[in-house]
KOLMARVO-53606 format. One record per residue (C-alpha): x, y, z. Coordinates in pm, whole numbers, padded with zeros to 5 digits, always signed. Layout:
BEGIN
XYZ ...
***
This chain:
BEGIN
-08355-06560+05531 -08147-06258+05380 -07862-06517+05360 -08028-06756+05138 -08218-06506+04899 -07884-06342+04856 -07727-06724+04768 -08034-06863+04576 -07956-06481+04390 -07593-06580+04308 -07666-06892+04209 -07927-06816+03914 -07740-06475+03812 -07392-06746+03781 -07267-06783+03436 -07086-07100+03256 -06747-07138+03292 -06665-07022+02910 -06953-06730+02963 -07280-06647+02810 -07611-06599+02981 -07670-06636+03373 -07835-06943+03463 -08134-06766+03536 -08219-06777+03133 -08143-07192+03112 -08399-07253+03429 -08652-07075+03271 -08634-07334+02958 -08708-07609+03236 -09090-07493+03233 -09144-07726+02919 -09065-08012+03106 -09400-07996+03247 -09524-08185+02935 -09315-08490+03016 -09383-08428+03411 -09772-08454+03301 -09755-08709+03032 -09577-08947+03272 -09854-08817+03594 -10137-09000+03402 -09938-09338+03387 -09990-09627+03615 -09809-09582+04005 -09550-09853+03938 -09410-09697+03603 -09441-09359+03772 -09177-09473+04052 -08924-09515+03773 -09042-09216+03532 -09015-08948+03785 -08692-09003+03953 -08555-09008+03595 -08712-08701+03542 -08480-08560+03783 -08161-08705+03675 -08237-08538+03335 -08280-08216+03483 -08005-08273+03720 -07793-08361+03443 -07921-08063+03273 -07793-07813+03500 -07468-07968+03603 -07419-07966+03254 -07469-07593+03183 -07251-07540+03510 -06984-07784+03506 -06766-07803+03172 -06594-08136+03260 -06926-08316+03307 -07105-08163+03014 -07043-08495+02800 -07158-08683+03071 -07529-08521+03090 -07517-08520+02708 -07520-08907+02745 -07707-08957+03045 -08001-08722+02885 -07997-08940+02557 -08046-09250+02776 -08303-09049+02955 -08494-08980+02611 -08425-09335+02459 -08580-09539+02757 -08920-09280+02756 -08971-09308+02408 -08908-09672+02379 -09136-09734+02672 -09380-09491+02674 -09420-09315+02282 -09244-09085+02085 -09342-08739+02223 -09033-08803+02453 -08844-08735+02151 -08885-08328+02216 -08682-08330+02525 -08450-08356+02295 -08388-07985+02269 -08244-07957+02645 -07989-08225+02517 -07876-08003+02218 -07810-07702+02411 -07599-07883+02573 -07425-08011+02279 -07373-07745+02144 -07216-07621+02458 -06955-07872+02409 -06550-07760+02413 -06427-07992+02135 -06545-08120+01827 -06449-08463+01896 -06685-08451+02201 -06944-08294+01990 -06909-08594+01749 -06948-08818+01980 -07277-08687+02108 -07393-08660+01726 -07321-08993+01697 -07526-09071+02026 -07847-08883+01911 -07833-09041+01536 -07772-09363+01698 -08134-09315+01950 -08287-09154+01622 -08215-09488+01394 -08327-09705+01705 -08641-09550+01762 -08670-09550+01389 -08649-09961+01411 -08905-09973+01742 -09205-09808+01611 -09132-09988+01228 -09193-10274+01459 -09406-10171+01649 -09651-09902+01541 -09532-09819+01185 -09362-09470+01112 -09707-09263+01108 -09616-09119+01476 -09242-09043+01338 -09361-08822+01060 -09473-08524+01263 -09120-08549+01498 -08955-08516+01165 -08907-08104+01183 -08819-08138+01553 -08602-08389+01504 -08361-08219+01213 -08369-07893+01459 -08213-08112+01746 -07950-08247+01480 -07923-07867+01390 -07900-07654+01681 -07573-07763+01828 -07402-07676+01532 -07529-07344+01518 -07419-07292+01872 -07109-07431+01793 -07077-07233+01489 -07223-06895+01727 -06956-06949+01978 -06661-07018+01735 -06733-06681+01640 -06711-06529+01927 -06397-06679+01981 -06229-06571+01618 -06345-06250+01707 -06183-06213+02047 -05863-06313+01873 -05895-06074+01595 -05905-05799+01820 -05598-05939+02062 -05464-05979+01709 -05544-05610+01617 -05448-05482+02004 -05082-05668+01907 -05041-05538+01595 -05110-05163+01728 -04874-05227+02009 -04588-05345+01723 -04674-05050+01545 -04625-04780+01819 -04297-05011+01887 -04161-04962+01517 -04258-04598+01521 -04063-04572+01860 -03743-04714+01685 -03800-04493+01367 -03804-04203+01567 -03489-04317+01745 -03267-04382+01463 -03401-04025+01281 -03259-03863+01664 -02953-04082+01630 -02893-04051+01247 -02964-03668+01215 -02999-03491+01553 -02682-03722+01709 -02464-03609+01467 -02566-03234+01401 -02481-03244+01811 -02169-03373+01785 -02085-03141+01525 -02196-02805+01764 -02038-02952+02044 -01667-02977+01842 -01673-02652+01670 -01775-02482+02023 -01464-02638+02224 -01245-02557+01837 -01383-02224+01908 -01285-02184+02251 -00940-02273+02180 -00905-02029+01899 -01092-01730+02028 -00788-01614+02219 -00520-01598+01920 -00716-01699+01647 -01029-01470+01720 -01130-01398+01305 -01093-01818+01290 -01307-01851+01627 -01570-01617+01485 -01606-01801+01203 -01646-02150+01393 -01901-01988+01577 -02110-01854+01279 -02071-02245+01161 -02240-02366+01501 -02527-02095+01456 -02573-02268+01104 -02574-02596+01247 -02796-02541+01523 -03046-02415+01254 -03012-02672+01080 -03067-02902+01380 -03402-02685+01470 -03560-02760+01120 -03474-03143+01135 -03642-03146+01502 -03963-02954+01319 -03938-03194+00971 -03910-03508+01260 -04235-03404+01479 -04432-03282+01159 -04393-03594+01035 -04476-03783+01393 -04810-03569+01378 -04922-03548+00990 -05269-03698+00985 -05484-03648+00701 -05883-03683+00664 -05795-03916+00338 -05542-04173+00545 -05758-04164+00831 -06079-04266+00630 -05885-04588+00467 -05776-04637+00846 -06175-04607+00930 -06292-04894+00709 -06022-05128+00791 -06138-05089+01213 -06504-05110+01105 -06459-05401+00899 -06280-05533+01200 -06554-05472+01469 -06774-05601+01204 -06964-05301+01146 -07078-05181+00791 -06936-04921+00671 -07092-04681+00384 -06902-04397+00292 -07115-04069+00078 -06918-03829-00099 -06509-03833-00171 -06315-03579+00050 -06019-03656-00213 -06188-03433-00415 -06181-03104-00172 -05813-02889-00189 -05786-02909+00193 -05515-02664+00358 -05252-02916+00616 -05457-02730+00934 -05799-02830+00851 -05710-03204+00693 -05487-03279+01008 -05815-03148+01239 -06070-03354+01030 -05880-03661+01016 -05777-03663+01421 -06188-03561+01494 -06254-03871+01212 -06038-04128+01432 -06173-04038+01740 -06521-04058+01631 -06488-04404+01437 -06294-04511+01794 -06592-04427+01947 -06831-04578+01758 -06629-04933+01812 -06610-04906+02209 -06938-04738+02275 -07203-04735+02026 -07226-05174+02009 -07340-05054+01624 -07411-05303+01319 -07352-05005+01072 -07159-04647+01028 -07228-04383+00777 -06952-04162+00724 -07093-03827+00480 -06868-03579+00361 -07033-03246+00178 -06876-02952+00092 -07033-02589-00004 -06918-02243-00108 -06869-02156+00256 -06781-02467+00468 -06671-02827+00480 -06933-03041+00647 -06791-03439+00805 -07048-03668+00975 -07018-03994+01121 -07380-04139+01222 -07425-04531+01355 -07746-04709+01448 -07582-04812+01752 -07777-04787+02149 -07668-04436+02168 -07671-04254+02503 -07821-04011+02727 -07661-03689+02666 -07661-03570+03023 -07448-03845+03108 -07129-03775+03189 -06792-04045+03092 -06554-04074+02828 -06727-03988+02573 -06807-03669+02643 -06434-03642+02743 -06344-03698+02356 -06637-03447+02251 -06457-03211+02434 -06048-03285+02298 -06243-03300+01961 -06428-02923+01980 -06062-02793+02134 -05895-02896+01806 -06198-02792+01539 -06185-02421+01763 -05816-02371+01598 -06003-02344+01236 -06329-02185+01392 -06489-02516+01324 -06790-02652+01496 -06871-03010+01646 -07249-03095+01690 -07364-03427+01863 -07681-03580+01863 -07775-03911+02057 -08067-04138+02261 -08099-04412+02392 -08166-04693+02122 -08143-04439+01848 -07802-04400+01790 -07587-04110+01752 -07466-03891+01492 -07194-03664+01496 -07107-03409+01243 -06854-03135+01253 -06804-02819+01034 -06518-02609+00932 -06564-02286+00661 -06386-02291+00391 -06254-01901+00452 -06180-01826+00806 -06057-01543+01006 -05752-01497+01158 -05778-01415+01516 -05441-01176+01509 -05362-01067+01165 -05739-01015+01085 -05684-01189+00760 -05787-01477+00557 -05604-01846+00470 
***
């Protein structure tokens, strides 16, 4: 019995092949096919021996469909013939079962197979059209007019919905790529300034040091000299090393809040940004520890918060600057523990170097809101002065 709960389980929690919702959520839209199940119940025995087995091929069709992308234009036609044979038999309240057919096209991988299904629902729409002008007149039509523009419009939406998805899942492969080429370019940047500068300031040491060698028995004042030429060079060699990694790790609040609404406008979150750090005469410490907290808080806010909009605020006053970053994202339990709270962490380690403070504030559904805090006049923890 455990066996088949835990397969009948599998089997409704399952998922189409190009994802979206378990199957669980497209069985529970089979409940309004009680209406044709009941219309058809009050018809005569004979026509009920052909209604109801059709009833199941639609919703076999139905299902396979949502399961099985190959045969998804398959139960997109089968359905229509479904719908076309009740409504030209029976009467035109058939025509709503028309909804379980969109879904499905909508569902469809190409548009030339969604065209083709178009065509096969405007086609049933113009006959049934031409049976009850015959027939009945178009008085019963009028009222399946809303429900029958929805069915036309639905598939595109899901089309247009999934397309989306898609373009979005490529712009952030795209982005992913264009990081990776970036950290590639800086890579070979940072080997030609070794090769360029460092290579050759090496070379230069390591031939005045064997010259030196060679004169320091009968040319000592000559050897001496050499020597004091390698101490200059090796100098010289220490301050490119310090000019190369300064310039590896010079991050500024200003860059890093241009870099902000560029990867917000990519996750397609909106961005609103109050006040205009630009305007604050930031010493290199504090700017380099504002803009590192900045990016890790914005990179949080894309892989965590699942947040429609940011607010980034910058204030200053006559004793401290003041950064927050606040989304209306799901926010979080603060007890939990994960990488989050791993980045909270990295990010009070770097704001303790200017006596800076981070303060966090999250729930669940309410989103979170960061904000850290640096005075403008700090202490030094050795000298006892101020900077």
């Amino acid at each position: 019995m455990q066996k088949y709960l835990h397969d009948l389980r599998r089997f409704i929690m399952k998922r189409p092949p190009e994802g979206g919702p378990p199957i669980f959520f497209m069985l529970l839209w089979l409940v309004y096919i009680l209406f044709p199940v009941m219309a058809l119940a009050e018809r005569p025995p004979e026509e009920q021996w052909i209604g109801f087995p059709l009833i199941i091929l639609f919703i076999v069709s139905y299902i396979t469909g949502h399961l099985s992308k190959g045969w998804r234009i398959w139960a997109v036609i089968i359905q229509l013939l479904v719908i076309g044979y009740f409504s030209w038999r029976y009467d035109e309240s058939f025509m709503y079962m028309g909804f379980f057919t969109a879904s499905l096209v909508g569902m469809l991988p190409s548009l030339r197979q969604i065209g083709i299904a178009m065509s096969g629902v405007l086609l049933l729409y113009g006959m049934e059209v031409w049976h009850y002008e015959e027939r009945n007149g178009l008085e019963g039509l009028y009222n399946l007019l809303p429900a029958m523009v929805a069915v036309l419009l639905v598939p595109f939406v899901m089309f247009i919905g999934r397309r989306s998805r898609v373009l979005r899942a490529q712009l952030e492969l795209a982005n992913d790529e264009i990081a990776r080429l970036s950290i590639q370019e800086e890579r070979q940047r940072i080997s030609r300034e070794l090769h360029d500068t460092l290579g050759h300031t090496l070379t230069m040491i390591t031939l005045k040091s064997e010259l030196a060698e060679k004169l320091i028995v009968h040319h000592p004042d000559r050897a001496k000299q050499e020597i004091r030429d390698v101490q200059l060079t090796s100098r010289a060699a220490l301050k490119q090393v310090r000019e190369l990694v300064t310039g590896m790790n010079t991050v500024t609040l200003q860059d890093e809040l241009s870099n902000a609404k560029r990867i917000l406008a990519a996750a397609f979150i909106t961005i609103k940004v109050q006040g205009d750090p630009a305007s604050a005469s930031l010493s290199p410490l504090i700017d380099n520890m504002l803009g590192m907290c900045l990016r890790e808080a914005v990179t949080n806010v894309v892989k965590h918060s699942e947040a429609r909009q940011c607010v980034i605020e910058w204030a200053m006053t006559p004793d401290q600057y003041r950064l927050a970053i606040r989304d209306n994202g799901v926010g979080c339990d603060l007890a939990d523990k994960g990488p989050a709270h791993n980045g909270l962490r990295g990010m009070q380690e770097r704001l303790n170097l200017v006596d800076g403070k981070l303060d966090f504030k999250s729930a669940k559904g309410s989103g979170s809101v960061i904000t850290f805090t640096v005075p403008r006049v700090h202490s030094s923890s050795k000298k006892g002065g101020s900077t």
